[in-house]
VONULO-349161 format. One record per residue: residue in three letters; x, y, z of N, C-alpha, C in turn. Coordinates in steps of 0.05 Angstrom, whole numbers, always signed. Example, Ala and Ser with C-alpha at 12.3 -4.5 7.8 and 13.67 -1.06 7.14 Angstrom:
VONULO-349161
r = ALA	n_east = +264	n_north = -114	n_up = +156	ca_east = +246	ca_north = -90	ca_up = +156	c_east = +264	c_north = -66	c_up = +156
r = SER	n_east = +257	n_north = -45	n_up = +142	ca_east = +273	ca_north = -21	ca_up = +143	c_east = +258	c_north = +1	c_up = +157
This chain:
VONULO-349161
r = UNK	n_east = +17	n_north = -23	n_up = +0	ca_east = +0	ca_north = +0	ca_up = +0	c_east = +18	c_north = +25	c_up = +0
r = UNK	n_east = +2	n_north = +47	n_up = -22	ca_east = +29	ca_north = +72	ca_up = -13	c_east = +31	c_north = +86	c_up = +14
r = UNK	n_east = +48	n_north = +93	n_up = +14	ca_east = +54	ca_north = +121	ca_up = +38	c_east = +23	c_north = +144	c_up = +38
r = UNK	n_east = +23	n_north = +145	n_up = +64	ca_east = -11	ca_north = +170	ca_up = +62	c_east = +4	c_north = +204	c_up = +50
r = UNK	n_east = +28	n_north = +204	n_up = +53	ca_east = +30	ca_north = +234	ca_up = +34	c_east = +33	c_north = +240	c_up = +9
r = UNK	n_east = +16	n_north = +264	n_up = -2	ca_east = +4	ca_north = +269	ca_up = -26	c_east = +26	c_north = +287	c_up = -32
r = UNK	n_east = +25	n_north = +283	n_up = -69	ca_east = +39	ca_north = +306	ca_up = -78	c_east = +20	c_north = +306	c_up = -110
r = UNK	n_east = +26	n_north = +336	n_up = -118	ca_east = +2	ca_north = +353	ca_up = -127	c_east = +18	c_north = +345	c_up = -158
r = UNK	n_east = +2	n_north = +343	n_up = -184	ca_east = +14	ca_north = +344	ca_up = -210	c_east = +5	c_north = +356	c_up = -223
r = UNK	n_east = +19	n_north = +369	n_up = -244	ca_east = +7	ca_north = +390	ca_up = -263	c_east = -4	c_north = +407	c_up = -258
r = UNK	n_east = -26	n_north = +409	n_up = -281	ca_east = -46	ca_north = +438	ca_up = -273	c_east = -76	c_north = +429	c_up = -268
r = UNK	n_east = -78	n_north = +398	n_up = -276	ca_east = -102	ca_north = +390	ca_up = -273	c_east = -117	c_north = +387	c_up = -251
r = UNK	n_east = -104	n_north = +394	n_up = -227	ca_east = -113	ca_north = +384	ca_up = -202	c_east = -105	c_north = +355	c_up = -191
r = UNK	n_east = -89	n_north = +338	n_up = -201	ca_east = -84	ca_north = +316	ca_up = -185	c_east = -66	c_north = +308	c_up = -165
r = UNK	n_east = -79	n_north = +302	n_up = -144	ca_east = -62	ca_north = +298	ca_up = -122	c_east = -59	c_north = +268	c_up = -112
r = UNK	n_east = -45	n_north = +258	n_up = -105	ca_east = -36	ca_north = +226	ca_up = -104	c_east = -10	c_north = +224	c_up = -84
r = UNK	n_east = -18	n_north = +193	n_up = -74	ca_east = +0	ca_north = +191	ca_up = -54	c_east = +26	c_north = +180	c_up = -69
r = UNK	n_east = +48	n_north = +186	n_up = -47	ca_east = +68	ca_north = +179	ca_up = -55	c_east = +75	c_north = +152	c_up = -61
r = UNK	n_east = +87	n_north = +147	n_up = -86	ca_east = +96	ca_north = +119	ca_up = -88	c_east = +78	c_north = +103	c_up = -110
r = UNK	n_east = +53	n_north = +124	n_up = -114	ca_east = +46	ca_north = +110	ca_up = -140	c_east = +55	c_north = +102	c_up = -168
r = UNK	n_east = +50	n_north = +87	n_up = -180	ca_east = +61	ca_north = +78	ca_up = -209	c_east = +58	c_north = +107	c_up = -228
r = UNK	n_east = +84	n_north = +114	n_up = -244	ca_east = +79	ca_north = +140	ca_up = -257	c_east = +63	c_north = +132	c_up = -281
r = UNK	n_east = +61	n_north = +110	n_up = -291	ca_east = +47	ca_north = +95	ca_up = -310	c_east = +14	c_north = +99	c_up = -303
r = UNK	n_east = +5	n_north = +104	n_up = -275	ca_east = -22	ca_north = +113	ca_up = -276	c_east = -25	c_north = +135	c_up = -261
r = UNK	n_east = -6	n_north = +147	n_up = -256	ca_east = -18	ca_north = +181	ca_up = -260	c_east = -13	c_north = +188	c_up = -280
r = UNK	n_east = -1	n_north = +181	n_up = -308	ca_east = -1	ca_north = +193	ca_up = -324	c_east = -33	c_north = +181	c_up = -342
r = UNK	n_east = -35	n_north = +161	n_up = -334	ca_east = -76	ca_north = +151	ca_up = -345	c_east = -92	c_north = +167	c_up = -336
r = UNK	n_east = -91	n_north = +173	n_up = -303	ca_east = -104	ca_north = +197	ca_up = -284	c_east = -106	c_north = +228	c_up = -301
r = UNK	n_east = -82	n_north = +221	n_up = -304	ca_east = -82	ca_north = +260	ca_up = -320	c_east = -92	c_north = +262	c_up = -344
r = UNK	n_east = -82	n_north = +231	n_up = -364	ca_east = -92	ca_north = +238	ca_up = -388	c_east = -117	c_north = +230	c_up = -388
r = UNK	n_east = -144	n_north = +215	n_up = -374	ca_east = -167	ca_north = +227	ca_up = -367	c_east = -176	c_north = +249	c_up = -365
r = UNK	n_east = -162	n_north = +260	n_up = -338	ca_east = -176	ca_north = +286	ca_up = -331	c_east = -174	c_north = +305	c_up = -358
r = UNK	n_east = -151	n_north = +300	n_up = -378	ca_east = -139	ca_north = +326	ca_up = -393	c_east = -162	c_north = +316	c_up = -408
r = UNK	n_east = -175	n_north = +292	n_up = -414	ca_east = -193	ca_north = +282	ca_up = -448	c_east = -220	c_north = +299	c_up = -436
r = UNK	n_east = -224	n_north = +297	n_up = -403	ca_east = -248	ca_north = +305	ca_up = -399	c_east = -248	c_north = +340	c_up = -399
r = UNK	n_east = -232	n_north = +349	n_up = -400	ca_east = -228	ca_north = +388	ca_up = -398	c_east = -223	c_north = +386	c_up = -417
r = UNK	n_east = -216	n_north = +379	n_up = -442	ca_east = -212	ca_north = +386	ca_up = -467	c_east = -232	c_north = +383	c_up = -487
r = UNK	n_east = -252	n_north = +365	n_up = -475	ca_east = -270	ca_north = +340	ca_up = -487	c_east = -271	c_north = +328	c_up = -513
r = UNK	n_east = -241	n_north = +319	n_up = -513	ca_east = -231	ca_north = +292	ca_up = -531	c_east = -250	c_north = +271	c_up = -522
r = UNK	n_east = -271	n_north = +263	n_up = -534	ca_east = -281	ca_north = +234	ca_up = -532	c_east = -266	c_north = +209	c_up = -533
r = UNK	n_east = -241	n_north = +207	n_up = -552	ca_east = -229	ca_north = +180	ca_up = -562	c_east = -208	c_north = +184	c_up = -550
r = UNK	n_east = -195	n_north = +206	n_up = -539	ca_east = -176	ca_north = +198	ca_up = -511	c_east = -190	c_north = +193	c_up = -489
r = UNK	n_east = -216	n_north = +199	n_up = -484	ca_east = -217	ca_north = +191	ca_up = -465	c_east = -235	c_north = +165	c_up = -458
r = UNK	n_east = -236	n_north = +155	n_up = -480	ca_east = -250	ca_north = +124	ca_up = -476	c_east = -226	c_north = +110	c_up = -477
r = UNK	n_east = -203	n_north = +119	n_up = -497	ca_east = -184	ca_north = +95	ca_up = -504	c_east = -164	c_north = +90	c_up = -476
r = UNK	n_east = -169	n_north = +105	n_up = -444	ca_east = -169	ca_north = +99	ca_up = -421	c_east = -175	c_north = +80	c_up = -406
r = UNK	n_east = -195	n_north = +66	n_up = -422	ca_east = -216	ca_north = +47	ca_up = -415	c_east = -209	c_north = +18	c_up = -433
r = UNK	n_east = -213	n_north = -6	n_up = -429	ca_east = -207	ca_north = -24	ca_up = -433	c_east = -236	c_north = -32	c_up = -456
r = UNK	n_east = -224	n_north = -46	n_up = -476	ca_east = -236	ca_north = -47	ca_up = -494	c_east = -264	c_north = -63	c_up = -485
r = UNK	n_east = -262	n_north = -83	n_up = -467	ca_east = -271	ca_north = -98	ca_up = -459	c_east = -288	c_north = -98	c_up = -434
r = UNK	n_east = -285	n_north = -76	n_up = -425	ca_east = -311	ca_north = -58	ca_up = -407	c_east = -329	c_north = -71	c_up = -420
r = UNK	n_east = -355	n_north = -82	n_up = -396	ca_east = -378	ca_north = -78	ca_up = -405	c_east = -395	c_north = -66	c_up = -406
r = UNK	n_east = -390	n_north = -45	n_up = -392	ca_east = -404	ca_north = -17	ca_up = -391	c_east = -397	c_north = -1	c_up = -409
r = UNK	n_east = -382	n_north = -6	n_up = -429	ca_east = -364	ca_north = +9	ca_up = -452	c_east = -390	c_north = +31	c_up = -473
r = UNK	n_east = -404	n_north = +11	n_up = -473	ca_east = -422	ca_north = +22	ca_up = -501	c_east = -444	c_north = +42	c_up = -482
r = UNK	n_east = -455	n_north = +41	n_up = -462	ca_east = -457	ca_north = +67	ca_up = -439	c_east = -446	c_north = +88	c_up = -437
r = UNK	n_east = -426	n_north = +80	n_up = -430	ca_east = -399	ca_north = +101	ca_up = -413	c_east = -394	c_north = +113	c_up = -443
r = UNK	n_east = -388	n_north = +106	n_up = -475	ca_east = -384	ca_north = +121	ca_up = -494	c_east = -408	c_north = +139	c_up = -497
r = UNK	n_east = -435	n_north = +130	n_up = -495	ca_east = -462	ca_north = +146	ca_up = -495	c_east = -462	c_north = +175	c_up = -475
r = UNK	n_east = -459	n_north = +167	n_up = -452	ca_east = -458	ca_north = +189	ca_up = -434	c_east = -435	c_north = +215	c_up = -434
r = UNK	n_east = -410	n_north = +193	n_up = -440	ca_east = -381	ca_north = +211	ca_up = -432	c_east = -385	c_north = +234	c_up = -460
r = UNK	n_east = -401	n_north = +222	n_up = -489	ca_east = -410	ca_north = +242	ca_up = -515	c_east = -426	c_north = +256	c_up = -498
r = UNK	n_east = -452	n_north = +257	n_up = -484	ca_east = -462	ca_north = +279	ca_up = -487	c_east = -457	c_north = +298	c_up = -462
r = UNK	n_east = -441	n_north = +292	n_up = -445	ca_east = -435	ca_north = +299	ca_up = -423	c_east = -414	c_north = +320	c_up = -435
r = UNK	n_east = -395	n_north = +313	n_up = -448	ca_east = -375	ca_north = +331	ca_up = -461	c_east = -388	c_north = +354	c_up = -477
r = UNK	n_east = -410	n_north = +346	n_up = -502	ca_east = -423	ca_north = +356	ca_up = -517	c_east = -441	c_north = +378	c_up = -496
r = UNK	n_east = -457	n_north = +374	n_up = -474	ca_east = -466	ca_north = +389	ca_up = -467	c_east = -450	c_north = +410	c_up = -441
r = UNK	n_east = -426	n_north = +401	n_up = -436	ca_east = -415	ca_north = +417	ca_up = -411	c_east = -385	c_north = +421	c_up = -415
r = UNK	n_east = -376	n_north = +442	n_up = -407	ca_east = -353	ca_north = +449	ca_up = -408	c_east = -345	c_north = +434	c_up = -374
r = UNK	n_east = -320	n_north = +428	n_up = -376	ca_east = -315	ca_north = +405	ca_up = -350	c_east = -286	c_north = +413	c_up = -340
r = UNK	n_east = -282	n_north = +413	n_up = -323	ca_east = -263	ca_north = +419	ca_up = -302	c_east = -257	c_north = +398	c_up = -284
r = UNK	n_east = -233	n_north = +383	n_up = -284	ca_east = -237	ca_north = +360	ca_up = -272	c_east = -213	c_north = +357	c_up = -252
r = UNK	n_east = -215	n_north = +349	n_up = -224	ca_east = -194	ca_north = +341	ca_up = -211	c_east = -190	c_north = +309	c_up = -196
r = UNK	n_east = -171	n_north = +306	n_up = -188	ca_east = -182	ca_north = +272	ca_up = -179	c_east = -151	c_north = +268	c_up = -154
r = UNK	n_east = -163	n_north = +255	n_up = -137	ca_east = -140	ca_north = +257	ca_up = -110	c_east = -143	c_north = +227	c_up = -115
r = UNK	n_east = -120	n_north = +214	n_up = -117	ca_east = -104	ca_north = +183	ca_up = -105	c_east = -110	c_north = +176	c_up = -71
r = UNK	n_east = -134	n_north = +169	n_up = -62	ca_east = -135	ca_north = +158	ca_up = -36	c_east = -123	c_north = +148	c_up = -24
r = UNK	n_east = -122	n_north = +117	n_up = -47	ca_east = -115	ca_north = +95	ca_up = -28	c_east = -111	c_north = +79	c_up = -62
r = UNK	n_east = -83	n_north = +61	n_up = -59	ca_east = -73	ca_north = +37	ca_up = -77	c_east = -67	c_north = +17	c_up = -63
r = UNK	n_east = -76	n_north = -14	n_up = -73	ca_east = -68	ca_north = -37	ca_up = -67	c_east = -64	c_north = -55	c_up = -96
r = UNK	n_east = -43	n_north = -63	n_up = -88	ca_east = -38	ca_north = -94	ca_up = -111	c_east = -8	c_north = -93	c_up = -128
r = UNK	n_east = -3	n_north = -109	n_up = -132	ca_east = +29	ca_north = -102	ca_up = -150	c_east = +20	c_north = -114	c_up = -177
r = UNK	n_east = +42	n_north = -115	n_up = -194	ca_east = +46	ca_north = -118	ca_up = -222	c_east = +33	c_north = -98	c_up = -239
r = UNK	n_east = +23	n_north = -114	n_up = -257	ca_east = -1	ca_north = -107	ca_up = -274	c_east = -23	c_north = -101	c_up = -263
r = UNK	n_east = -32	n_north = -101	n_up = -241	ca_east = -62	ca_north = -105	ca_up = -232	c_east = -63	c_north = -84	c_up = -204
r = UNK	n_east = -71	n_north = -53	n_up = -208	ca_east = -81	ca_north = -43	ca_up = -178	c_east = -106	c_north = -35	c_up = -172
r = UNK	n_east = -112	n_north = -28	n_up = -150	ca_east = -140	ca_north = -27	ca_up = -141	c_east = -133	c_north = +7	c_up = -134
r = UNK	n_east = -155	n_north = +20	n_up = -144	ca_east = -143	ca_north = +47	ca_up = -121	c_east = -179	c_north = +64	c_up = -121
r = UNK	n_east = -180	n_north = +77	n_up = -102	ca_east = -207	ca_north = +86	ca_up = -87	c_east = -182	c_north = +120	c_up = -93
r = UNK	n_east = -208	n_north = +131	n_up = -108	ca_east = -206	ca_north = +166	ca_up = -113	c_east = -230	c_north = +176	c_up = -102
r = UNK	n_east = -217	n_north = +206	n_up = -99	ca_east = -236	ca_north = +221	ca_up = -104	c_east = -235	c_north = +242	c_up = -122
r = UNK	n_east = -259	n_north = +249	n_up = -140	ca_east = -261	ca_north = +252	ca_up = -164	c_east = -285	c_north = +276	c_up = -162
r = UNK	n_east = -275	n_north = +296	n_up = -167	ca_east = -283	ca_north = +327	ca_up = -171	c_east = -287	c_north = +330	c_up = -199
r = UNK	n_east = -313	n_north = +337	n_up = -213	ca_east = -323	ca_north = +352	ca_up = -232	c_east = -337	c_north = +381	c_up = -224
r = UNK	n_east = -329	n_north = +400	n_up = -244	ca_east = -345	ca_north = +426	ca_up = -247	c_east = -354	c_north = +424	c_up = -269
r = UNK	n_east = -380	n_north = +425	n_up = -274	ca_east = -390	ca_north = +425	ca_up = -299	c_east = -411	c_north = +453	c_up = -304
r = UNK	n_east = -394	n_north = +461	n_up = -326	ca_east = -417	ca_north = +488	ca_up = -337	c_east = -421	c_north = +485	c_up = -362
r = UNK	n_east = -451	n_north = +491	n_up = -365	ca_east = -467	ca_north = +480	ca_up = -390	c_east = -453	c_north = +497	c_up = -423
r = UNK	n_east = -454	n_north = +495	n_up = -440	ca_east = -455	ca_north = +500	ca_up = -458	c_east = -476	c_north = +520	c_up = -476
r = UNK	n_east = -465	n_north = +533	n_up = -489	ca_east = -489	ca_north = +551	ca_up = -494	c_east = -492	c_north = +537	c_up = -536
r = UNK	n_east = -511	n_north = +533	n_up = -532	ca_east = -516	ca_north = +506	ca_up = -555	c_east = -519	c_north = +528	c_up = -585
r = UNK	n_east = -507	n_north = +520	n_up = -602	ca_east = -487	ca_north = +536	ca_up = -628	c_east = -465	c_north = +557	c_up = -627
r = UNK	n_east = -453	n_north = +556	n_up = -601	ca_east = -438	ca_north = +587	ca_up = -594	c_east = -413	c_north = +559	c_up = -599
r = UNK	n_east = -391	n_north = +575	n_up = -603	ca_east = -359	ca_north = +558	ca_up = -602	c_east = -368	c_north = +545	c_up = -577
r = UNK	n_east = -350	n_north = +521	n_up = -587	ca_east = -345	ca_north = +498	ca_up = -565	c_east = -336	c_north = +507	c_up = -528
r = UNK	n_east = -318	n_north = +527	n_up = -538	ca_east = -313	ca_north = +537	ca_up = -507	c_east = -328	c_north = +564	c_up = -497
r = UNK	n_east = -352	n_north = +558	n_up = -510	ca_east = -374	ca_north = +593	ca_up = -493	c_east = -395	c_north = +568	c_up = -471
r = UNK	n_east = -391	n_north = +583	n_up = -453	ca_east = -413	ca_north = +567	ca_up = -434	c_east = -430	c_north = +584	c_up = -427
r = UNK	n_east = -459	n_north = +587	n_up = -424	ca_east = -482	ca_north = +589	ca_up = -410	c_east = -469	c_north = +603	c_up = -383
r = UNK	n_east = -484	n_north = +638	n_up = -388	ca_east = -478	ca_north = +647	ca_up = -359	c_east = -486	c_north = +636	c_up = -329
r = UNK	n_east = -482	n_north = +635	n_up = -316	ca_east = -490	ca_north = +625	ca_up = -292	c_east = -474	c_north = +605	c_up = -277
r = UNK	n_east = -479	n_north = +594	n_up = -254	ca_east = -452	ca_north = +585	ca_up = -241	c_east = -456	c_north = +548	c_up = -251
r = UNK	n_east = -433	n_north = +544	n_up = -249	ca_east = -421	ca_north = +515	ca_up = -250	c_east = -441	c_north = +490	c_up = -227
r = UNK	n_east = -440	n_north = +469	n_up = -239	ca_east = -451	ca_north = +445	ca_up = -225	c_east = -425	c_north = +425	c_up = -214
r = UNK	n_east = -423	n_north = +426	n_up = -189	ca_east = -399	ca_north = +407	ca_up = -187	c_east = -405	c_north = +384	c_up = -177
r = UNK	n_east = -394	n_north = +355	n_up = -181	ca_east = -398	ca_north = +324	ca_up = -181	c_east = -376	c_north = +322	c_up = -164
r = UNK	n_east = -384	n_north = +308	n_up = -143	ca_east = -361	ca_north = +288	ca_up = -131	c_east = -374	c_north = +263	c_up = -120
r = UNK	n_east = -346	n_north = +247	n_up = -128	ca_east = -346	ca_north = +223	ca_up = -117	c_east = -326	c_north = +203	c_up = -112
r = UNK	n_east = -328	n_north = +194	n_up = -90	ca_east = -310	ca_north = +172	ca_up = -84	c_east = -305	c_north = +145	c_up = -104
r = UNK	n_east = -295	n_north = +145	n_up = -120	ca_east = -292	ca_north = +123	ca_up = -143	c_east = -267	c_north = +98	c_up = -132
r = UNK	n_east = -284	n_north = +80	n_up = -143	ca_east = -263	ca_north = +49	ca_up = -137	c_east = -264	c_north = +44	c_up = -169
r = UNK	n_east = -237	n_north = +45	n_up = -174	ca_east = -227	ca_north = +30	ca_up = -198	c_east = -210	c_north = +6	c_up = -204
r = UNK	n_east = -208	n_north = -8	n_up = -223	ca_east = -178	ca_north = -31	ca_up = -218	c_east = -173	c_north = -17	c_up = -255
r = UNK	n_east = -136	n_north = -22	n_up = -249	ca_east = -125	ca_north = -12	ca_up = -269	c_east = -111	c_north = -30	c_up = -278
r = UNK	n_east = -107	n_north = -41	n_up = -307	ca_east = -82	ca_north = -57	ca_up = -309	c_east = -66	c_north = -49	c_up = -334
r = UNK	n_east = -45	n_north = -60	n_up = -327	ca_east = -24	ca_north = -52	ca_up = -350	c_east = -25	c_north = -63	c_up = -376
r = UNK	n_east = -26	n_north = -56	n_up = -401	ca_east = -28	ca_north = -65	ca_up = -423	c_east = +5	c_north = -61	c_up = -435
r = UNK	n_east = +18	n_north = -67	n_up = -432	ca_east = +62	ca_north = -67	ca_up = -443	c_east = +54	c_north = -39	c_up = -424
r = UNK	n_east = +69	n_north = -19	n_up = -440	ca_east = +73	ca_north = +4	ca_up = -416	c_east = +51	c_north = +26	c_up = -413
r = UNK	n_east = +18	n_north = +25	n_up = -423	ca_east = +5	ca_north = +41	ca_up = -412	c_east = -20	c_north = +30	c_up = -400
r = UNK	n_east = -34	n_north = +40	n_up = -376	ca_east = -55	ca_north = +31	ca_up = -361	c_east = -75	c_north = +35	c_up = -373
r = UNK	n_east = -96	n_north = +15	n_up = -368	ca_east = -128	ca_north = +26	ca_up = -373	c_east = -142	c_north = +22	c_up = -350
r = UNK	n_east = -158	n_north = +29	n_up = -356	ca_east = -187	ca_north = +25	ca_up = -324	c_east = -198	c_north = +2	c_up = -340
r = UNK	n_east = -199	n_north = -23	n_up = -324	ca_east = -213	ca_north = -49	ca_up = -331	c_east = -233	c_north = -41	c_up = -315
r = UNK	n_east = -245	n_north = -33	n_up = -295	ca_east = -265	ca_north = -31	ca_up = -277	c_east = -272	c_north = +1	c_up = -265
r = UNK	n_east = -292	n_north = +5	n_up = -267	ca_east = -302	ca_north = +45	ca_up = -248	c_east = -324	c_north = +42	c_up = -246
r = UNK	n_east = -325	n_north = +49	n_up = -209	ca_east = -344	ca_north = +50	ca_up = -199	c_east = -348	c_north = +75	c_up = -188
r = UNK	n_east = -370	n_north = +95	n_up = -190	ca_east = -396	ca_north = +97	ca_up = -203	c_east = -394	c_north = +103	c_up = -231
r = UNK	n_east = -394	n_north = +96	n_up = -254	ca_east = -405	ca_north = +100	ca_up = -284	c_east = -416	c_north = +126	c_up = -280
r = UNK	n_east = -440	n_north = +127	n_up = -267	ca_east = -455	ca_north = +146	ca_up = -268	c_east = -434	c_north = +171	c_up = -265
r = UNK	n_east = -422	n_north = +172	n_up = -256	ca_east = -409	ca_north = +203	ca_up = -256	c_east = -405	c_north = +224	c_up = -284
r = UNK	n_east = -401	n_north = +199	n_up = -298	ca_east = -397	ca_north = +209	ca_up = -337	c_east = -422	c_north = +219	c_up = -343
r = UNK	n_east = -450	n_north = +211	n_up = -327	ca_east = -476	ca_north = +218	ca_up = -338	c_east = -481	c_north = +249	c_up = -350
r = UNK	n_east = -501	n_north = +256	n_up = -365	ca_east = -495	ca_north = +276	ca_up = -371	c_east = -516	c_north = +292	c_up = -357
């Protein structure tokens, strides 16, 4: 299990304990970056092809992006497991502000932001040298 002290990365907001695999904070970030940018196909190709929640999680994470401009941060709780295979419990911060529907992609709808949190349990494994999420729990967070 890692060490309980956090250290902060980038600009996306991620904070994680020490000692995690750089192989999945760099999955962590390039998430958060697919969801603030709203790349759809970076941010499914995070996900294991073989999700069964796959053909969902692509439905929602489209219109979720499509309808909200997103701001995303995510803290490293807690990791268990070696090799290929870890378990890790986040917590997972969205701000979401709506979109103002035919204006450029980045004009949002005056008014204040909706923010999501939640404690997420994921398992990650290694595919040669980059991670995917084989498993996330709650789905629903991508809802739109």
């Amino acid at each position: 299990m890692a060490s309980r002290r956090t250290f902060v990365l980038g600009s996306l907001g991620l904070r994680a304990l020490a000692g995690v695999d750089r192989g999945i904070l760099d999955l962590l970030e390039t998430v958060a970056a697919a969801l603030t940018e709203g790349e759809l196909r970076i941010f499914l190709g995070c996900f294991e092809k073989e999700l069964a929640e796959r053909p969902a999680l692509e439905r929602d994470a489209a219109a979720l992006m499509e309808q909200h401009l997103i701001s995303c941060s995510i803290e490293v709780l807690a990791e268990v497991g070696e090799g290929d295979r870890r378990r890790l419990e986040l917590d997972w911060m969205m701000d979401l502000k709506a979109r103002i529907p035919g204006a450029p992609p980045t004009s949002a709808a005056p008014g204040r932001s909706v923010r999501r949190r939640e404690q997420v349990r994921v398992e990650v494994r290694r595919h040669g040298r980059r991670w995917r999420f084989a498993a996330f729990e709650p789905l629903r967070l991508f809802a739109p």
